[in-house]
N, C-alpha and C positions, 0 to 999 in steps of 0.2 A: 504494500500500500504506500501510495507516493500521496506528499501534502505537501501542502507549502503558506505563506502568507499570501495578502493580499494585492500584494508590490509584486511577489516572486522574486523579493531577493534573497529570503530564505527559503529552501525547497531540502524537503529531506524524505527520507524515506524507511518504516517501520516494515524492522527483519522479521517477521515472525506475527501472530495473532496477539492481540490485547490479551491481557489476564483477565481481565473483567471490562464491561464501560456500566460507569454510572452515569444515570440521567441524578442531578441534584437541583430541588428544589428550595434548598434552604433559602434566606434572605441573603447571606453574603453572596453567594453566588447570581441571583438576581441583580444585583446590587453591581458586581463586576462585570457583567456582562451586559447589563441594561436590556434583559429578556428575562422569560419566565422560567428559566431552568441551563443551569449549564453540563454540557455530557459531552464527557471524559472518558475516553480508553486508557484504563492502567497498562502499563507496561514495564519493562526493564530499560532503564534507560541504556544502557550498552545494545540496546535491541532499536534505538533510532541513531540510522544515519543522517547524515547532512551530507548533501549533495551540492549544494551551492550557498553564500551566504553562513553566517555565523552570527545567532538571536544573544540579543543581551539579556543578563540576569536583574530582575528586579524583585527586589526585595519589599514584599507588601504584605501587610496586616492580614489575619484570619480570624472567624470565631474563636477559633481553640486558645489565642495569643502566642501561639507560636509560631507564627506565623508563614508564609510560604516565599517560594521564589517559582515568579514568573517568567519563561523565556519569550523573548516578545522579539521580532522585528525591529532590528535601528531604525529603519525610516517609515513602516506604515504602520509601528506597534502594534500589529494584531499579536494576541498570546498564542503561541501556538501548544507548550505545555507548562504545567507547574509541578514544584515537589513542594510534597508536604513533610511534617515532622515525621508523622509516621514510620515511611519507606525513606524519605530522607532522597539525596541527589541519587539513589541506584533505582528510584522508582518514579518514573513521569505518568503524568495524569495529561495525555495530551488531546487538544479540544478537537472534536471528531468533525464540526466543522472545517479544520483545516485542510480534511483529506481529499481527495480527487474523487472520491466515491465515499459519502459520509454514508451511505446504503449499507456499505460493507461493515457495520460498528454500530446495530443498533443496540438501544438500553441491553442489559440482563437486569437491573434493578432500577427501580426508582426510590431513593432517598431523602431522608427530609419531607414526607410528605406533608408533614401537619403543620409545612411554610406555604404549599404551595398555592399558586394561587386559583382562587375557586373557578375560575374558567378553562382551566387545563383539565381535561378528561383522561386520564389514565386506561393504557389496555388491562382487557382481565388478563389476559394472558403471559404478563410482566409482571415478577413479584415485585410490592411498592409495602415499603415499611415509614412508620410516622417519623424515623431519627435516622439510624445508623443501623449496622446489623453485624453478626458476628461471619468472619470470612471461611470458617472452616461449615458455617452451614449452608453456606449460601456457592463458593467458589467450587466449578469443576474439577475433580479430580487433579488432573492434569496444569491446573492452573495451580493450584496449594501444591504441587510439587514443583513446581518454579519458584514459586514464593519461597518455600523451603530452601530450594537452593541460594537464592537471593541472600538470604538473611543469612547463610550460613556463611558466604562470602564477606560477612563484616559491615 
């Protein structure tokens, strides 16, 4: 899957399937995005290249206060991923809007429901929980053994 921003002077391209994508409702992410929801393909970051272009790191506030770092475009600042405290720089949350086919990444979850706003209709066929959710119940097999590995890499 190839993405890029909206200039095209960042363009890069993700080795492998997302670990999960969340669609998020909370308010921060409305808030940053100035839309109803922001969704995210997790991934490894060592699992996005860069094919052209090189995004700056921005350092911005989060609910949690610890904030995250957004990779954005020098000149059209679209974000194209962030990391959080959680996963930290080995794990990108990268925004599925950026990709060439955002078709290929829809939700597996909807989170934060009980932000969202009341005109978004949720499929039944997406589990959608009111906050957060635990990842050993929710993640494919195959994905919590990358994760595993991930973490075990430090």
């Amino acid at each position: 899957m190839i993405g890029h921003c909206t200039c095209g002077h960042v363009k890069y391209r993700l080795k492998g399937r997302p670990l999960f994508t969340h669609c998020c409702h909370c308010t921060w992410c409305q808030r940053e995005t100035g839309s109803a929801f922001a969704l995210n393909a997790l991934i490894e970051s060592d699992r996005i290249e860069l094919i052209t272009g090189r995004p700056e790191r921005i350092e911005t506030p989060s609910a949690s206060g610890k904030g995250q770092t957004i990779a954005r475009c020098p000149y059209c600042h679209v974000a194209l991923w962030s990391h959080y405290a959680g996963g930290g720089a080995a794990l990108a949350f990268v925004r599925v809007g950026t990709l060439g086919d955002p078709a290929e990444c829809p939700p597996d979850i909807h989170i934060f429901t009980s932000t969202k706003l009341p005109w978004v209709i949720l499929p039944g066929n997406v589990p959608a929980v009111p906050e957060y959710y635990r990842r050993s119940e929710m993640w494919p097999a195959a994905s919590l053994e990358r994760w595993a590995a991930l973490k075990a890499k430090g």
